[in-house]
C-alpha positions as CSV (number, residue, x, y, z in Angstrom):
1,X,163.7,114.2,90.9
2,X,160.9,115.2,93.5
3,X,157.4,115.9,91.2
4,X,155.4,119.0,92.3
5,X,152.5,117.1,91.2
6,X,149.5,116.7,94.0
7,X,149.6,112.7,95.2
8,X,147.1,111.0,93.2
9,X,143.2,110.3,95.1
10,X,142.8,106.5,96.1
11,X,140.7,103.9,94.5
12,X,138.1,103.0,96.2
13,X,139.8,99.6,96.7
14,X,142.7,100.8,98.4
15,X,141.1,103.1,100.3
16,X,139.1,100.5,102.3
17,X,142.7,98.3,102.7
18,X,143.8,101.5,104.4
19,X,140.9,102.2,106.1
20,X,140.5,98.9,107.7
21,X,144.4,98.8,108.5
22,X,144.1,102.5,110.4
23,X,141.1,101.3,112.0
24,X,142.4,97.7,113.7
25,X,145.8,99.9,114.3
26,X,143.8,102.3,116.5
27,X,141.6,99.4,118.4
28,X,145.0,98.8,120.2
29,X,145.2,101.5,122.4
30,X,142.7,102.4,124.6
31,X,140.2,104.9,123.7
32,X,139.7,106.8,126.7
33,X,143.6,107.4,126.5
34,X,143.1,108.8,122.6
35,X,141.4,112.0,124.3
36,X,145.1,112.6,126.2
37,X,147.3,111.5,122.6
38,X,145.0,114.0,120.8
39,X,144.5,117.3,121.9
40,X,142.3,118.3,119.5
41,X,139.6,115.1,119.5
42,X,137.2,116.9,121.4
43,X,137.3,119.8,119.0
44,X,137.4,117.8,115.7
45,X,135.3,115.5,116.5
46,X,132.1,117.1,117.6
47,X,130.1,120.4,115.7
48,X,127.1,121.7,115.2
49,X,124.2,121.1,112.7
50,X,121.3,123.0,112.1
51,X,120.5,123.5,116.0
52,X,122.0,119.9,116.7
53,X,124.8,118.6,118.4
54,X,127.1,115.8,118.1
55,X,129.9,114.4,119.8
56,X,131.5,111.7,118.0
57,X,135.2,111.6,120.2
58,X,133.9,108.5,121.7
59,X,134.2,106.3,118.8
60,X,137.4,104.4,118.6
61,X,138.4,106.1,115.4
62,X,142.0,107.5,116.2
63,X,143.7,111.1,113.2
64,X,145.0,108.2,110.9
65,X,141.5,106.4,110.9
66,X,139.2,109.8,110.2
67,X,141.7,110.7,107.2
68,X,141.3,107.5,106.1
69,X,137.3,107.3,106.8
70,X,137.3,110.9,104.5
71,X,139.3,109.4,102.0
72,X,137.0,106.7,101.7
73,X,134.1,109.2,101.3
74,X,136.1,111.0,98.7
75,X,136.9,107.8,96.6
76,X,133.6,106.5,96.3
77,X,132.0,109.4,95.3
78,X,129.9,110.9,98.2
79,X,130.4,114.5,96.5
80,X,129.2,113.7,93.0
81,X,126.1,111.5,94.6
82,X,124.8,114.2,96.8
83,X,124.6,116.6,94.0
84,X,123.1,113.9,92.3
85,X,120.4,113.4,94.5
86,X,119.3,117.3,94.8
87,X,119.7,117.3,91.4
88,X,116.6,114.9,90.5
89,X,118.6,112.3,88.8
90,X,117.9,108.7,88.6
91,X,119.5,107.8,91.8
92,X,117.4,105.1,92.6
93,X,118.7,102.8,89.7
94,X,116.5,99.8,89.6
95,X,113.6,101.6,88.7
96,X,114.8,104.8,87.7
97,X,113.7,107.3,89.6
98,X,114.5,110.3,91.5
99,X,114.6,110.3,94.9
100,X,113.9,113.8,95.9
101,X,112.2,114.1,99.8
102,X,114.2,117.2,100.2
103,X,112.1,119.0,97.9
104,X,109.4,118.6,99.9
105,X,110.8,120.5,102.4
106,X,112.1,123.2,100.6
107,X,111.1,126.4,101.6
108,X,108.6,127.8,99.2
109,X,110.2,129.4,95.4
110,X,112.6,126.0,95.4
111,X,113.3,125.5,91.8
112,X,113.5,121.2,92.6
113,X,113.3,118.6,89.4
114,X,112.7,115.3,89.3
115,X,114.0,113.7,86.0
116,X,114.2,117.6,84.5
117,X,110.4,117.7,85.2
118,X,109.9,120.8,87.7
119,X,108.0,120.0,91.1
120,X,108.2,122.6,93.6
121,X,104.7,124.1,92.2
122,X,103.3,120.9,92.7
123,X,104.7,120.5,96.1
124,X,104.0,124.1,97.2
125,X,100.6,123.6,95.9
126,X,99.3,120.3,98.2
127,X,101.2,122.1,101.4
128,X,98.6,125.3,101.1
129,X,95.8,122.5,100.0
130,X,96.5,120.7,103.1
131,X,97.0,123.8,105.6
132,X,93.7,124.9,104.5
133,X,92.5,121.7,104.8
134,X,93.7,121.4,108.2
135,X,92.6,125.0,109.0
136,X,89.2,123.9,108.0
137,X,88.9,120.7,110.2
138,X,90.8,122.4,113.2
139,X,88.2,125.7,113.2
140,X,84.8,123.3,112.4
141,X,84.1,124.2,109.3
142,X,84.7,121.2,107.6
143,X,82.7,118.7,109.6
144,X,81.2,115.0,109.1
145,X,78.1,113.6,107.7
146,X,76.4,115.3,110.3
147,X,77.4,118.6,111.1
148,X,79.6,117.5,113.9
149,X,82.8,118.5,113.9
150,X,86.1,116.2,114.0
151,X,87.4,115.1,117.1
152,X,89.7,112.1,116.2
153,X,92.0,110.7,113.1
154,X,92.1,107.0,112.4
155,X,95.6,106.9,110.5
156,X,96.0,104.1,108.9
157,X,98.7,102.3,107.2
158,X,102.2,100.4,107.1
159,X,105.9,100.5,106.5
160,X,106.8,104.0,105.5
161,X,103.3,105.3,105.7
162,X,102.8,104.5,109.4
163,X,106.4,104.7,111.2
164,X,107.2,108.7,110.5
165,X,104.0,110.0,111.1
166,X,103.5,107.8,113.9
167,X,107.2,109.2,115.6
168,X,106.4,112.7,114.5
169,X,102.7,112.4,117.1
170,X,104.8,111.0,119.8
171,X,107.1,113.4,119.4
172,X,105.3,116.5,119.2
173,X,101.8,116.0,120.5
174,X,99.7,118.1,123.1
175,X,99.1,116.4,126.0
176,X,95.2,116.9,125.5
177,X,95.1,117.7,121.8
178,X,92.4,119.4,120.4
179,X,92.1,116.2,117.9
180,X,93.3,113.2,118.8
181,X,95.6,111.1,116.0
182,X,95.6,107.1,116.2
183,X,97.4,104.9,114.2
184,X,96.9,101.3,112.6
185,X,99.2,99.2,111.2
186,X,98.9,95.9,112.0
187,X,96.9,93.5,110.1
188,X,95.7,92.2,113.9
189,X,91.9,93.6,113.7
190,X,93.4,93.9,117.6
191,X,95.1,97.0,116.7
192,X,92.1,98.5,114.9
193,X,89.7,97.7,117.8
194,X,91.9,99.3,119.7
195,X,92.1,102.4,117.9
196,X,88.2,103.0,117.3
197,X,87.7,102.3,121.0
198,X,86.0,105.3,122.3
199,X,85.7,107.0,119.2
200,X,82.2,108.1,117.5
201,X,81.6,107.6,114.4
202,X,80.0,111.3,113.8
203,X,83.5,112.7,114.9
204,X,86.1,110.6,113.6
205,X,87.7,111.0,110.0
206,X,89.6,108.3,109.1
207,X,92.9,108.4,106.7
208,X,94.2,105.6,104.6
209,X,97.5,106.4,103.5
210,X,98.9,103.9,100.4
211,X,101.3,105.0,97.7
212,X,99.8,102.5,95.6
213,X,96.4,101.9,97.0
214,X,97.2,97.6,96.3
215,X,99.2,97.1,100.0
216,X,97.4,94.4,101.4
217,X,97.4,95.1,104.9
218,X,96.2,98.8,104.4
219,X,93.3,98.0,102.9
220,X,92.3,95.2,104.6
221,X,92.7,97.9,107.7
222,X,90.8,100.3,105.4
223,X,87.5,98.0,104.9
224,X,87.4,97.4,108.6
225,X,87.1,101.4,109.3
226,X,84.7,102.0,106.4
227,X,82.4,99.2,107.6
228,X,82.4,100.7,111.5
229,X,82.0,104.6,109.8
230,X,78.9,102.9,107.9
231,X,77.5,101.1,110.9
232,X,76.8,104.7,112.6
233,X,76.8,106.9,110.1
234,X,73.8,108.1,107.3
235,X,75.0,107.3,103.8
236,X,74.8,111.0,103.0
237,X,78.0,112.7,103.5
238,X,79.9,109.7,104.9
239,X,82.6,110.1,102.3
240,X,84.0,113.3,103.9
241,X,85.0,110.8,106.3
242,X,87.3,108.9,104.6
243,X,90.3,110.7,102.9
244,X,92.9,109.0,100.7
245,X,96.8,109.7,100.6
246,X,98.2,108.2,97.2
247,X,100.0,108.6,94.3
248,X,96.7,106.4,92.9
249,X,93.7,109.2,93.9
250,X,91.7,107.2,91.0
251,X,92.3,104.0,93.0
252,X,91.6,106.0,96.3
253,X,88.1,107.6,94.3
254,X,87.1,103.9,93.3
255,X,87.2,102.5,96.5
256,X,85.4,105.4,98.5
257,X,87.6,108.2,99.5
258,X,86.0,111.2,99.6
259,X,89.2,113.5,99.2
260,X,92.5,113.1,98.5
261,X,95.7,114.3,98.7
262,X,98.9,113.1,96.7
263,X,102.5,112.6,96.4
264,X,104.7,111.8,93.4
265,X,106.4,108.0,92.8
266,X,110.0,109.8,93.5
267,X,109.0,109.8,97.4
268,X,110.0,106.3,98.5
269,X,107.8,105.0,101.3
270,X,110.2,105.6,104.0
271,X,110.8,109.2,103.0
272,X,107.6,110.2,103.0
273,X,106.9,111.7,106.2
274,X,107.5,115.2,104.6
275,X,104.4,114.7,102.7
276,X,100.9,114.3,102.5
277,X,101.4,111.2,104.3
278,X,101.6,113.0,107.4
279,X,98.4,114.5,107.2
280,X,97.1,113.3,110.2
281,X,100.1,114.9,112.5
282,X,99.0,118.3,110.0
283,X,95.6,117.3,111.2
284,X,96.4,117.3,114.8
285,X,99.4,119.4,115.3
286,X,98.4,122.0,113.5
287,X,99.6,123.5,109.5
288,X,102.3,125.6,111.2
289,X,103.7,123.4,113.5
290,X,104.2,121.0,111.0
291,X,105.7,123.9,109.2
292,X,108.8,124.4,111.7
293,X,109.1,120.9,111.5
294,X,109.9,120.8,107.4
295,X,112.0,124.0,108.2
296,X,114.2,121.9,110.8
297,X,114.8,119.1,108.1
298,X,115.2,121.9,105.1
299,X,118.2,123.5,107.9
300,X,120.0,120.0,107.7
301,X,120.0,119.7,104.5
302,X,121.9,123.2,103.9
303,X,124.1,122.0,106.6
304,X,124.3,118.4,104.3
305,X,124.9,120.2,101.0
306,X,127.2,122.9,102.4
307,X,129.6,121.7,105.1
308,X,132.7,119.9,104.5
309,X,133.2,116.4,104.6
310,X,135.3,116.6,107.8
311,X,132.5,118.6,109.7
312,X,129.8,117.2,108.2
313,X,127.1,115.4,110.5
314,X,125.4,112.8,107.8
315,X,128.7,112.3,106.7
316,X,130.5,111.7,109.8
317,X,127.7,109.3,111.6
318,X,127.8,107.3,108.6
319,X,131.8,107.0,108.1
320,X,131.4,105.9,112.2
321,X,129.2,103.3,111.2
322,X,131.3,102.1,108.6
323,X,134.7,102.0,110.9
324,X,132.5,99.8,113.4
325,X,130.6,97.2,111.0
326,X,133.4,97.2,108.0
327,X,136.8,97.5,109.6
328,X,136.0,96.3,112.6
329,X,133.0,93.6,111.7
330,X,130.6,94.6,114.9
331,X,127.1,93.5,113.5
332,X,124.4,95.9,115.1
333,X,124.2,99.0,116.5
334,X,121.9,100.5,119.6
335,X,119.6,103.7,119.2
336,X,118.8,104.8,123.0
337,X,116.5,107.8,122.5
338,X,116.4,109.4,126.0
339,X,112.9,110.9,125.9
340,X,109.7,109.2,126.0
341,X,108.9,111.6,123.2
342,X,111.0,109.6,120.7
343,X,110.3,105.8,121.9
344,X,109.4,105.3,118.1
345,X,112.7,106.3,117.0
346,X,114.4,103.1,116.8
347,X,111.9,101.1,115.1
348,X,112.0,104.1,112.8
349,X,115.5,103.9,112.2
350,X,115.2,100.3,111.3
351,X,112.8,100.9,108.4
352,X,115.0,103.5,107.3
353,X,118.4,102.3,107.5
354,X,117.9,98.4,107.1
355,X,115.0,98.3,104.2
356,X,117.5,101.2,102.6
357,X,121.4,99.7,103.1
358,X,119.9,95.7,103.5
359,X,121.4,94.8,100.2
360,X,123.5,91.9,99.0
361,X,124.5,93.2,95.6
362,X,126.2,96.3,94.4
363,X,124.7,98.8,92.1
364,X,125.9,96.8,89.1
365,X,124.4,93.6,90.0
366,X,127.7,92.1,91.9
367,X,127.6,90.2,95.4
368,X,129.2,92.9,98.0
369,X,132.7,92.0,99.3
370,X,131.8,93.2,102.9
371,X,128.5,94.2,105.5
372,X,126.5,96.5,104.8
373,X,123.8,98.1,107.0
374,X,124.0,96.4,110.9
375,X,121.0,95.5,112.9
376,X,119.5,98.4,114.5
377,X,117.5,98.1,117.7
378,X,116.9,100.3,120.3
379,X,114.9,101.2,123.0
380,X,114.0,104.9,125.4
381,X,116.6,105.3,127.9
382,X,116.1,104.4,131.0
383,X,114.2,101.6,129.8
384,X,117.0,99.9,128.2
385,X,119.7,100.4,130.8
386,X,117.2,98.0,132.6
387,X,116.8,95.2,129.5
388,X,119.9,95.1,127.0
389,X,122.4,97.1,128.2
390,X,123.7,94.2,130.5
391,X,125.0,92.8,127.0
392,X,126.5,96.1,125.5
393,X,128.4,97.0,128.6
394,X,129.7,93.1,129.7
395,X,128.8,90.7,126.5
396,X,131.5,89.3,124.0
397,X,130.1,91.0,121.5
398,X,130.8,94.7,120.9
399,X,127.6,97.1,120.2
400,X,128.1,100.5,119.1
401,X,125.3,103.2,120.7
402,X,124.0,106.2,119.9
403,X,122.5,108.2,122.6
404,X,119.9,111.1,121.9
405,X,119.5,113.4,124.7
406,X,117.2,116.7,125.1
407,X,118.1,118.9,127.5
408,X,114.3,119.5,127.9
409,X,112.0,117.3,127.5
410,X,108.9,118.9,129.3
411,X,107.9,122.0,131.0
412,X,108.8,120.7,134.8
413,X,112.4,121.1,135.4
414,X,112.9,117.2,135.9
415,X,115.5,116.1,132.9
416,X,118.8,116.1,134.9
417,X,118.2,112.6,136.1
418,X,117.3,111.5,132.3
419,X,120.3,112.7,131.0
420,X,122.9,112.3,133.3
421,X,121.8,108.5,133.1
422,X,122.7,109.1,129.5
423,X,125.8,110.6,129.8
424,X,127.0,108.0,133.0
425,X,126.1,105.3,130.7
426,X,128.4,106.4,127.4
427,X,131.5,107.3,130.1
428,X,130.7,103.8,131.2
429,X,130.5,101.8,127.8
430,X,134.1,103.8,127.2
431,X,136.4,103.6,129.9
432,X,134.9,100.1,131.5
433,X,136.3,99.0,134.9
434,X,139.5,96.8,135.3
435,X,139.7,93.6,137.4
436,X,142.0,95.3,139.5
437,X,139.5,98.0,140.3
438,X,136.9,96.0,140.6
439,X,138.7,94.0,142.8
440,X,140.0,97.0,144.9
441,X,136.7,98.4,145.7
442,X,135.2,95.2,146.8
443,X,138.2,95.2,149.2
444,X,136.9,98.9,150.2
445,X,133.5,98.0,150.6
446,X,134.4,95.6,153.3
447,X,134.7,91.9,151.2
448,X,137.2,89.9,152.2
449,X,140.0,88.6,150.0
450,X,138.7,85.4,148.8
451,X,135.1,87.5,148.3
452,X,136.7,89.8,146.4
453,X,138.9,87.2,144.5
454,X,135.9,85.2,143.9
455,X,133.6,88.3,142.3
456,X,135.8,90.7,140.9
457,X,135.6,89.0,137.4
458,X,132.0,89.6,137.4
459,X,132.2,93.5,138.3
460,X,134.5,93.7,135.3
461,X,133.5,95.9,132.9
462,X,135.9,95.9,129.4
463,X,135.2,99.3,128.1
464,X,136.6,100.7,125.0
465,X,133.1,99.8,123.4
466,X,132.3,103.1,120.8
467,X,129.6,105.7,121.0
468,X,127.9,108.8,119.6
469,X,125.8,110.9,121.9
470,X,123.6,113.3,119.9
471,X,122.3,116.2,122.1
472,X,119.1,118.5,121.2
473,X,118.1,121.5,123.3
474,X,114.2,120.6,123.3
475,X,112.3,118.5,121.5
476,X,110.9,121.2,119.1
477,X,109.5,121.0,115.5
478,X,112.6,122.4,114.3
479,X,115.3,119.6,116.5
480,X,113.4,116.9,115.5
481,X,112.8,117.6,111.2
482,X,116.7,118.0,112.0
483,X,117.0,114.7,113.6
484,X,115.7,112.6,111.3
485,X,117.0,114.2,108.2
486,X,120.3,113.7,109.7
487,X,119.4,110.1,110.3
488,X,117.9,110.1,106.1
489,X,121.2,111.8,104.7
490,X,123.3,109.3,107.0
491,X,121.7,106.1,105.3
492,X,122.1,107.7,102.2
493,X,126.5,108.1,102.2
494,X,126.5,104.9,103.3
495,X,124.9,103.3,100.9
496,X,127.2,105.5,98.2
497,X,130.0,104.3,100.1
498,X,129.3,100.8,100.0
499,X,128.6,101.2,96.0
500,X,124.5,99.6,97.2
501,X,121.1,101.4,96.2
502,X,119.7,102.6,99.4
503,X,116.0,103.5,97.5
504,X,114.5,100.2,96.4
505,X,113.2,97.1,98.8
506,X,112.8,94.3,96.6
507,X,113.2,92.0,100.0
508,X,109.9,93.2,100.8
509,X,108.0,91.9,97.8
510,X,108.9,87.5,97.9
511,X,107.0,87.4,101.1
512,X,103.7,89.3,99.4
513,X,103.7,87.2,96.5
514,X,103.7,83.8,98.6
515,X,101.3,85.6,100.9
516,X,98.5,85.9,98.7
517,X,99.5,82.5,97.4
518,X,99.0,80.6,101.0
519,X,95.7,82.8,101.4
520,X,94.6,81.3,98.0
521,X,95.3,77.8,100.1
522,X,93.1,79.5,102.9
523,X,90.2,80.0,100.5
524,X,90.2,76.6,99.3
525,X,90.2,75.2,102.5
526,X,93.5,73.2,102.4
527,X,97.3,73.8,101.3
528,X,98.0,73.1,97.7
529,X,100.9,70.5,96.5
530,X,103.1,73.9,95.9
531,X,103.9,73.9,99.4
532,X,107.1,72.7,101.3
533,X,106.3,70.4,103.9
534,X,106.7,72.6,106.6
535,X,104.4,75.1,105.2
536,X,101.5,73.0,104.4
537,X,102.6,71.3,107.8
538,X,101.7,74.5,109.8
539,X,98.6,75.9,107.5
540,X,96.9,72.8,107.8
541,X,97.2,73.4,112.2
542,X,95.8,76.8,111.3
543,X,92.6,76.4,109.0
């Protein structure tokens, strides 16, 4: 007797078996041909999200793969963890905290909470302190030491608190801003030289942006601009100078900043764009600019929250990545940002996505059965048609792309070439060229037989080799807070899926510890017996 009864979900076990089965099933046929068995691809698999839009019917996922990508999503939870995190529950596990960078976005009267503790006021309040902040630096009436007003922001810091801001300026600066925003990372006092060259003192305010005010690099940065401020400036005043952006202001205080501006220990450092950290692009774009910008992200979100699984974008680019590097073990993916404006996007992207998903052990402690997060690298179309994309289109190994296109990238009517670069190099990476073809239009172009027999191998293109193409009408305020919380909520389902926390770094911190340990060894003047051979090998060539 037949039950009425709906067909009980999948584990989560048996949903990757059949996901990885559908997926090698589907790598048989061609894909280009999958567009012709599948009438409706090209509708299901691109949509719209919050002003973006994304065509995913060049991956090689054929109907029996994306049902069984959604079931996956469904069996592991992605549902339950996304109200989870815009709930302000302990998603980050490990050190249990919220993770809640959509609340500061949130349009103001959000009602967000972190742990139960409400945080929208608190939120709300440091955006008007900043605006007016901003308004007051921007108009001249907050000025330096010595009544001059502010001409240039020295941004300093690292990791998460240098690689958004820095990717928001590229993106969305004037080409002669009215206040020039440089950045410092590095440890190099190379990169520091070069960013106080040509600056005054009397006209540059410089901003040291640590969530802890300890990382070692940041300060070190951090001395170097205090001591140049102090070489040309009179000690009275000097501190409006120097602001501090921390969840530590009594740290900041202590060491000399005159002002600061915070953010809560539930914004993980590569998250924290939305905040205070980004002061300096407030600074130099302008409060309101930066406005549209939180308003683009706060759009995705909705989108994120709202849509269905089977049309949603976070959900979707991440279940593509998890056909490609799960089911069918490709190890790295390429980011090929197609306008100058967003060269910083890939090393962005590998902040986010491989210091979130780089883990070896599940949520519970266990080793993971499978990948996790690829390597991500990436450089501006057309650059990298002329550096890596040899290997994408003709090496062994298979690399998924994602192409970013605006339609407008700058006033002058110029973009077709960019993007039809971008869009010839996808249909490329998809339908390939045969030997045969190869070898017939050698023929054509006037080769003779043994030529053409001899080269046609190495005009061979294989094709079938997957890829997203992400298109954004300009690069606006709006398209790009969308971008990049499309690219945050993304990293996030996959890490749900693949059962990992995507919100701590503890790979991060070994390296830190020996650091200060070998710079102990630097102080003394020679390594100490704790060292490996190699080690002590190499710092005694250095000292």
């Amino acid at each position: 007797m037949l039950s009425d009864a709906p067909p009980s979900s999948p584990t989560p076990d048996t949903a990757w078996t059949a996901l990885g089965n559908a997926a090698r099933d589907a790598a048989k046929a061609r894909l280009a041909a999958l567009f012709a068995a599948e009438p409706d691809r090209l509708d299901r698999l691109t949509l719209e999200a919050a002003g973006l839009h994304l065509d995913l019917s060049k991956q090689g996922w054929d109907s029996a793969t994306f049902g069984a990508a959604l079931d996956l999503a469904r069996a592991t939870g992605v549902e339950a963890a996304r109200a989870r995190l815009f709930g302000g529950e302990a998603v980050n596990l490990t050190e249990g905290r919220a993770v809640l960078h959509p609340a500061l976005r949130a349009s103001d009267g959000a009602a967000c909470a972190a742990l139960g503790e409400p945080v929208s006021a608190e939120v709300e309040a440091t955006r008007r302190a900043m605006a007016a902040y901003a308004d007051a630096v921007r108009s001249g009436r907050e000025t330096g030491a010595t009544g001059r007003p502010f001409r240039a922001v020295v941004h300093i810091g690292i990791g998460g608190s240098d690689l958004g801001p820095r990717l928001v300026w590229d993106a969305l600066r004037p080409l002669d801003p009215q206040i020039d925003v440089r950045f410092v990372a590095n440890i190099d006092p190379r990169e520091m030289a070069e960013a106080l060259t040509g600056l005054e003192p009397e006209t540059t305010l410089a901003i040291v942006v640590s969530k802890t005010f300890t990382t070692q690099e940041t300060l070190a940065n951090a001395d170097l601009a205090r001591a140049w401020l102090a070489a040309g400036l009179p000690e009275a005043g000097r501190e409006r100078h120097i602001v501090g952006v921390t969840a530590a202001p009594g740290r900041a205080g202590a060491w000399g900043c005159g002002r600061t501006f915070g953010f809560r220990d539930w914004v993980g450092g590569r998250y924290s764009l939305w905040s205070a950290v980004s002061l300096g692009c407030i600074l130099g774009l302008g409060p309101e600019v930066f406005e549209r910008f939180l308003r683009g992200a706060e759009a995705l979100d909705r989108h994120f929250l709202e849509a269905p699984l089977a049309r949603n974008a976070p959900v979707l680019l991440a279940l593509a990545q998890i056909v490609n590097v799960d089911a069918l073990e490709w190890p790295a993916r390429t980011v090929a940002p197609y306008a100058h404006g967003l060269r910083r996007l890939p090393a962005f992207l590998q902040q986010l996505e491989m210091e979130s998903n780089g883990k070896r052990v599940t949520r519970d402690g266990r080793p993971v059965g499978r990948q996790t997060c690829p390597v991500v690298f990436g450089e501006p179309g057309t650059n990298g048609q002329h550096a890596f994309f040899q290997q994408i289109h003709q090496g062994p190994m298979v690399v998924p792309a994602e192409f970013i296109v605006v339609r407008r990238t700058h006033e002058t009517p110029t973009e077709a070439p960019l993007w039809a670069n971008a869009l010839a190099q996808a249909q490329a990476l998809m339908i390939g060229k045969s030997e045969a073809e190869a070898h017939a239009e050698l023929l054509a172009g006037g080769a003779s037989a043994a030529e053409a027999d001899r080269l046609a191998a190495h005009k061979t293109f294989p094709g079938d080799r997957p890829s997203t193409t992400i298109l954004l009408p300009a690069l606006t305020p709006e398209a790009l807070g969308a971008l990049l919380a499309l690219y945050e909520h993304k990293t996030f389902v996959e890490g749900v899926i693949w059962d990992i926390n995507s919100f701590d770094q503890w790979g991060v911190e070994l390296g830190k510890v020996l650091a200060k340990a070998i710079l102990k060894d630097v102080d003394a003047g020679a390594p100490s017996g704790t060292l490996d051979p190699s080690t002590a090998d190499l710092l005694t060539r250095l000292l």
